[in-house]
C-alpha positions as CSV (number, residue, x, y, z in Angstrom):
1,X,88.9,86.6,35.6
2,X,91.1,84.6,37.9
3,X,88.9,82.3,40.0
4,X,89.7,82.7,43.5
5,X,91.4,79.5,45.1
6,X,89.6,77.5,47.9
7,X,91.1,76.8,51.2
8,X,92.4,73.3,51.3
9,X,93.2,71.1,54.7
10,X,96.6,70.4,55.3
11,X,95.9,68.1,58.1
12,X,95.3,67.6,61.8
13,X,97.4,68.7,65.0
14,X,97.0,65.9,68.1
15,X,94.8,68.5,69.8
16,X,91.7,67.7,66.3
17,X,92.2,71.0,65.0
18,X,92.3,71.5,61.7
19,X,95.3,73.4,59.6
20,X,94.5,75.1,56.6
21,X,96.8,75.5,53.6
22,X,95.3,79.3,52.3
23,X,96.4,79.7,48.2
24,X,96.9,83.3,47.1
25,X,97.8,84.5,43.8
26,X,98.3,88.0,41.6
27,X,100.9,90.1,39.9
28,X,102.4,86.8,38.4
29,X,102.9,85.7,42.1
30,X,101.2,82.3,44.0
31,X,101.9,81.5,48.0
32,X,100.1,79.4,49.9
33,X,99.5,80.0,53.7
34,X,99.6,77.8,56.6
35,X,96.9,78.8,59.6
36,X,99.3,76.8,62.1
37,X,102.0,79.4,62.6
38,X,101.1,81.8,60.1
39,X,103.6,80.2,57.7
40,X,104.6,80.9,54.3
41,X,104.8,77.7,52.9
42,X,105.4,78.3,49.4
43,X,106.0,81.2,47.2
44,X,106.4,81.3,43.0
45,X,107.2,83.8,40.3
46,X,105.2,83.6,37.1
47,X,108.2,81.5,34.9
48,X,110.6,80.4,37.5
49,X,110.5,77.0,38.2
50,X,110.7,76.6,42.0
51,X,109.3,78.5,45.3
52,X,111.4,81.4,45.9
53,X,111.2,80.3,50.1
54,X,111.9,77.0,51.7
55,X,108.7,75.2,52.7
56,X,108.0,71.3,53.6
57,X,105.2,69.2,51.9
58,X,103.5,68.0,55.2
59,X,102.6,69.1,58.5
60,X,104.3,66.7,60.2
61,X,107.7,68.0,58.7
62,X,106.6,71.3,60.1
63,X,105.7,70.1,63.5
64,X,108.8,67.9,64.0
65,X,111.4,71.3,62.9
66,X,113.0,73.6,65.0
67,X,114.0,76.5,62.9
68,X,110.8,78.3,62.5
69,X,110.4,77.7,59.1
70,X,108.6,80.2,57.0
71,X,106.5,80.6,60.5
72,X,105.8,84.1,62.3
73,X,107.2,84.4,65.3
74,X,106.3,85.9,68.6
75,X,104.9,87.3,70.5
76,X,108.5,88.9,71.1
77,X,111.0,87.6,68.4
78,X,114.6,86.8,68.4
79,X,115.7,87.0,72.6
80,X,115.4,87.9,75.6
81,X,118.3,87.3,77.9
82,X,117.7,85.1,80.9
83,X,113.6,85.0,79.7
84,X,113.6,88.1,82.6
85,X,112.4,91.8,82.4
86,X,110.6,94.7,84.0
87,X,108.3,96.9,82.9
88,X,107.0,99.8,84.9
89,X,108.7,98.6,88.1
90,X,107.2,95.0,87.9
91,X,109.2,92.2,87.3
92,X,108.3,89.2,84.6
93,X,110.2,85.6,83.8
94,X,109.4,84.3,80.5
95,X,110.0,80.8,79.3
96,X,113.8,79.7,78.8
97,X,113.4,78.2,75.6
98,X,116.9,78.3,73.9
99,X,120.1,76.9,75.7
100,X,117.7,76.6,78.4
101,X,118.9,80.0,79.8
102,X,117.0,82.5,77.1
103,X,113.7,83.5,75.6
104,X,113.6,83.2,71.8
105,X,110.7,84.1,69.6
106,X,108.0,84.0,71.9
107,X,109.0,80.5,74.2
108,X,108.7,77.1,73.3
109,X,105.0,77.7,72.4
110,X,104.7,80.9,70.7
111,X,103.1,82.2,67.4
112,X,105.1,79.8,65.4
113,X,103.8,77.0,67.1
114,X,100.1,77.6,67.2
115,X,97.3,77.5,64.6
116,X,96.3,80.9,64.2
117,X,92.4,81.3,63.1
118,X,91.5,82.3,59.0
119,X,89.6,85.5,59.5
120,X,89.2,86.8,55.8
121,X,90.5,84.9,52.4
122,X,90.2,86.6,48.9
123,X,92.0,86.3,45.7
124,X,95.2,88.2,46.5
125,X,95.3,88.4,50.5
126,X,94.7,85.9,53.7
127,X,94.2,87.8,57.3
128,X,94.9,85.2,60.1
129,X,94.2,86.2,63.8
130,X,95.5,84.9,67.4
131,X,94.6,85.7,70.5
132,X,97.4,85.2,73.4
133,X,96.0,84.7,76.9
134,X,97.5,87.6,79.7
135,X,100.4,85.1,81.0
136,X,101.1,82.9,77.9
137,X,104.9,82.0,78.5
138,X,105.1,84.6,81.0
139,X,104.3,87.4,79.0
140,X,101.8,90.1,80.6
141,X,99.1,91.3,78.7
142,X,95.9,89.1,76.6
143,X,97.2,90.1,73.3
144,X,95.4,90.0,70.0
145,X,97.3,89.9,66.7
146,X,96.2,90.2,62.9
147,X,98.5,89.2,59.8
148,X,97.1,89.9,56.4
149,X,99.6,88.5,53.4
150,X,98.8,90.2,50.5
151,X,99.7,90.2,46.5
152,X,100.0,93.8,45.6
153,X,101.8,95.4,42.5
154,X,105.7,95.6,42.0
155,X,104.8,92.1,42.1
156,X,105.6,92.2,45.9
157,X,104.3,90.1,48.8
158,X,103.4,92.7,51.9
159,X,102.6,92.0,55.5
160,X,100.8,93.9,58.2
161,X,101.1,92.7,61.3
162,X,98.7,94.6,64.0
163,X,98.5,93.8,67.8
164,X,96.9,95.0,70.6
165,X,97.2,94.3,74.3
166,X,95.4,94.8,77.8
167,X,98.6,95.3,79.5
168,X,102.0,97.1,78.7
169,X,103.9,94.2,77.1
170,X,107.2,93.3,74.7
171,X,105.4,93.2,71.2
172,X,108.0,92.5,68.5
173,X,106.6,89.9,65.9
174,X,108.4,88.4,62.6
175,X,108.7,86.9,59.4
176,X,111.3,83.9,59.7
177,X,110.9,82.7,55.7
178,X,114.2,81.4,54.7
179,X,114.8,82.6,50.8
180,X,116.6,81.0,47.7
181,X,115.5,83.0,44.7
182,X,118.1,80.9,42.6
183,X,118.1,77.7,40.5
184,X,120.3,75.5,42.8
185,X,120.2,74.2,45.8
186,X,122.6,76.7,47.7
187,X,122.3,80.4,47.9
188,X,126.0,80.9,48.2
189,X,126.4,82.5,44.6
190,X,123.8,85.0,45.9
191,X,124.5,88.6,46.4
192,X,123.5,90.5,49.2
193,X,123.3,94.1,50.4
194,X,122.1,96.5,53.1
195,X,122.5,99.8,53.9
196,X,122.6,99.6,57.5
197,X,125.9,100.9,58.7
198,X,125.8,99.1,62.3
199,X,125.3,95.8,63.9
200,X,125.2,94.1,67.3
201,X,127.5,91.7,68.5
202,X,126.4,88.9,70.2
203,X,127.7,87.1,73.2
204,X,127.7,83.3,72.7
205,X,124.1,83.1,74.0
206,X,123.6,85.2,70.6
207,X,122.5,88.2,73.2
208,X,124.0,91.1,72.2
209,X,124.6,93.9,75.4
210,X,126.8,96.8,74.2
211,X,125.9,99.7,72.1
212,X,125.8,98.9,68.3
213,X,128.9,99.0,66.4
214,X,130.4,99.9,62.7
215,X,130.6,97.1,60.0
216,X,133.4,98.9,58.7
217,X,136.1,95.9,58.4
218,X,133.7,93.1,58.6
219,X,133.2,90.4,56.2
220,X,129.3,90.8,56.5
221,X,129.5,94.4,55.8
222,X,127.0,94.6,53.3
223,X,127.2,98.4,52.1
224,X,128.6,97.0,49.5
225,X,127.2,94.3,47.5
226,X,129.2,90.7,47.8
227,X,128.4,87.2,47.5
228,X,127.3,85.4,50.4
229,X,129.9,83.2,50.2
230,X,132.4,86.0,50.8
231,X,130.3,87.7,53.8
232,X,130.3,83.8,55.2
233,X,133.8,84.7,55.5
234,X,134.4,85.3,59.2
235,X,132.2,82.1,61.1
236,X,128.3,82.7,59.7
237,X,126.1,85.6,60.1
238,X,123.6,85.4,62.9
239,X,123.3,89.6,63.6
240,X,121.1,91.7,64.2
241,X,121.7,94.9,61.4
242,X,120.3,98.4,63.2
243,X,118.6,101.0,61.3
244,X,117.9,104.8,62.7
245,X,113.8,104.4,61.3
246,X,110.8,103.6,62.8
247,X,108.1,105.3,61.1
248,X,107.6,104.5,57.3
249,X,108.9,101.4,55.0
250,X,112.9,102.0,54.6
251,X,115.2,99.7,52.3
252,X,116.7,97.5,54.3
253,X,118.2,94.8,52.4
254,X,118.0,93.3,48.3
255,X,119.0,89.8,47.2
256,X,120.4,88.9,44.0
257,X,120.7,85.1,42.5
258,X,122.7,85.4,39.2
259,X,121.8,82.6,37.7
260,X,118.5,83.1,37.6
261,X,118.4,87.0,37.6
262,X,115.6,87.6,40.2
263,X,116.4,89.9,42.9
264,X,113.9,90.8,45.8
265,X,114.1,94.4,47.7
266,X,113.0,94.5,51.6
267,X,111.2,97.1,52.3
268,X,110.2,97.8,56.3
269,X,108.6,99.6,59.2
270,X,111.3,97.7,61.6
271,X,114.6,99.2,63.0
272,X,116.3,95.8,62.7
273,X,117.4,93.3,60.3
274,X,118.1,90.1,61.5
275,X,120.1,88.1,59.2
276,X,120.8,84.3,59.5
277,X,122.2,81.9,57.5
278,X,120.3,78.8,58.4
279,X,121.5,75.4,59.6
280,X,119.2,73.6,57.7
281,X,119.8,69.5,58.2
282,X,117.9,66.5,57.4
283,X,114.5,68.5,56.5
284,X,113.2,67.0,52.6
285,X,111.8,70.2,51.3
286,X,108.0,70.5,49.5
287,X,109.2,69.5,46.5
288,X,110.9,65.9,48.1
289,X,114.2,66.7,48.4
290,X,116.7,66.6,50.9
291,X,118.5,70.2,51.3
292,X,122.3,71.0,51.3
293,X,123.6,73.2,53.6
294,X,123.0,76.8,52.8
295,X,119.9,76.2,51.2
296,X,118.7,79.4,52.2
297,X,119.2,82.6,54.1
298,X,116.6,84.1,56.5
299,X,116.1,88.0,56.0
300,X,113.7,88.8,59.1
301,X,113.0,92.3,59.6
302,X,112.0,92.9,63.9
303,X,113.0,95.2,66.2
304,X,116.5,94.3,68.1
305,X,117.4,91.3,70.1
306,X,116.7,91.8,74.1
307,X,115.3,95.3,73.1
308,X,113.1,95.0,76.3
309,X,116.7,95.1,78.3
310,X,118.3,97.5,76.5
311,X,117.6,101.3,76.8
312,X,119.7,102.2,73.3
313,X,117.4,99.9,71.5
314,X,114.0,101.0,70.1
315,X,111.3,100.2,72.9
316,X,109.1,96.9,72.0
317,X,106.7,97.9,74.9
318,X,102.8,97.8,73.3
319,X,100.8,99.7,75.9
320,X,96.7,99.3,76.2
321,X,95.4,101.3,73.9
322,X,98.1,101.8,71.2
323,X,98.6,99.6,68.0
324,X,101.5,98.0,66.9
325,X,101.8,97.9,63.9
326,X,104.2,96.4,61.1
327,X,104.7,96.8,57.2
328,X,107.1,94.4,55.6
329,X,107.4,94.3,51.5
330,X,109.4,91.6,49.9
331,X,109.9,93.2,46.4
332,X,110.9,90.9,43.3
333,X,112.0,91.9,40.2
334,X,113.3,89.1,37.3
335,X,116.1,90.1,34.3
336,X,118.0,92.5,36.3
């Protein structure tokens, strides 16, 4: 019988408190946890030498990055143009966080950026909580979250995400690990696909406004299967991929690394897929590296960007009492 691993400190923030590095394990798989931000810091497959996700060694690495590293964001991910929206004829100005103009994943201190509390640890699963005051970066509502990582069969790593709020507010949390299931430093040789058959473009504040539109005759058309150095094609990818669902855990996306023959299939309750391929410079990685450019690709299943602001989008508005709720399985098979 597998011993079940003890919570370890992973050091201090300047405020005293204590972050805790949370070790899972089960099905051949091992993660560790991070209490500030609800991170994935790590993340192996029994007989592959490296962490399938990108993680730093320290927490000072994590507190000095800017790219949300393994980290759950929220309490509204991706954007909101000009940080501004209304709900129920009330009018609400969030933090400006990115190009000083927009809101992105919560403002400049949202759930990536605080140290959520460890509210149950076994074996195979960590719950972490966070409570959000009514009026944290602008957003109405006192809003309590749970996130329970946990080790189930497949082998698969699953989330549920749960949230509730004392006011009608945008509620839209997620993952932002960045993946490389390969054996070099690049994920350029890896293949992606996803079924989703429209996307939104973005402006150049990365806000997209129009209605979705057809991948046919894109380079990041992923119906079919490429390498992500051919979708890379046309500029990057940085787009939000639209799916009809909402109830239930749809395919949305698998990635393939060749050389080392592990794939992993997302599975999720979102109607989005935001995929982005990273600008990852001058962060040494947990094993003491530095990484090259494209050392990994972020797979983040949310709902839409600016959702809040746009009535074709699926609504992100968590009333008082209702449940959001999220399911997100990352899936990984090895040899095929």
């Amino acid at each position: 019988m597998t011993k079940q691993p003890a919570l370890r400190s992973f050091g201090a923030l300047p405020d005293g408190q204590t972050v805790w590095q949370i070790p899972i394990v089960g099905q051949g798989l091992r993660a560790n946890v991070l209490s500030f931000g609800a991170t994935l810091q790590s993340l192996h497959l029994e007989g592959h030498p490296q962490s399938l996700v990108l993680g730093l060694n320290d927490l000072e690495g994590y507190l000095g990055q800017a790219i949300y590293l393994g980290a759950t964001v929220g309490r509204c991910a991706n954007r909101i143009a000009e940080g501004r929206f209304s709900i129920d004829g009330t009018a609400y100005q969030t933090d400006q966080n990115f190009l000083d103009r927009h809101m992105l994943h919560g403002g400049r201190e949202g759930t990536s950026r605080l140290n959520w509390q460890v509210a149950d640890h076994r074996l195979d699963r960590a719950t972490l909580a966070l409570h959000l005051a009514d009026g944290h970066m602008g957003f109405p509502g006192a809003l309590d979250v749970e996130l329970t990582y946990a080790i189930t069969a497949g082998p698969a790593l699953q989330l549920e995400i749960t949230a509730t709020s004392s006011l009608p507010t945008p509620c839209n949390f997620a993952h932002h690990g960045y993946f490389n299931l390969g054996l070099t430093g690049s994920v350029l040789d890896h293949v992606l696909y996803s079924p989703a058959q429209h996307y939104q473009r973005p402006d150049e504040g990365l806000i997209p406004h129009d209605a979705p539109e057809q991948l046919t005759g894109h380079a990041f058309d992923l119906r079919r299967a490429k390498p992500l150095s051919a979708a890379l094609r046309d500029g990057g990818i940085d787009h939000n991929y639209c799916f009809d669902h909402r109830q239930g855990q749809a395919h949305l996306a698998r990635l393939s690394a060749p050389d080392s023959g592990i794939s992993m299939d997302i599975h999720s309750t979102e109607p989005g897929l935001q995929i982005y391929d990273g600008t990852l410079t001058n962060l040494v990685s947990e094993g003491g590296a530095q990484w090259p450019e494209y050392a990994g690709i972020a797979l983040e299943p949310q709902n839409w960007p600016n959702a809040i602001n746009n009535p074709l989008a699926p609504s992100p508005i968590l009333r008082p009492g209702a449940v959001y709720r999220q399911r997100t399985a990352f899936v990984f098979s090895a040899g095929t």
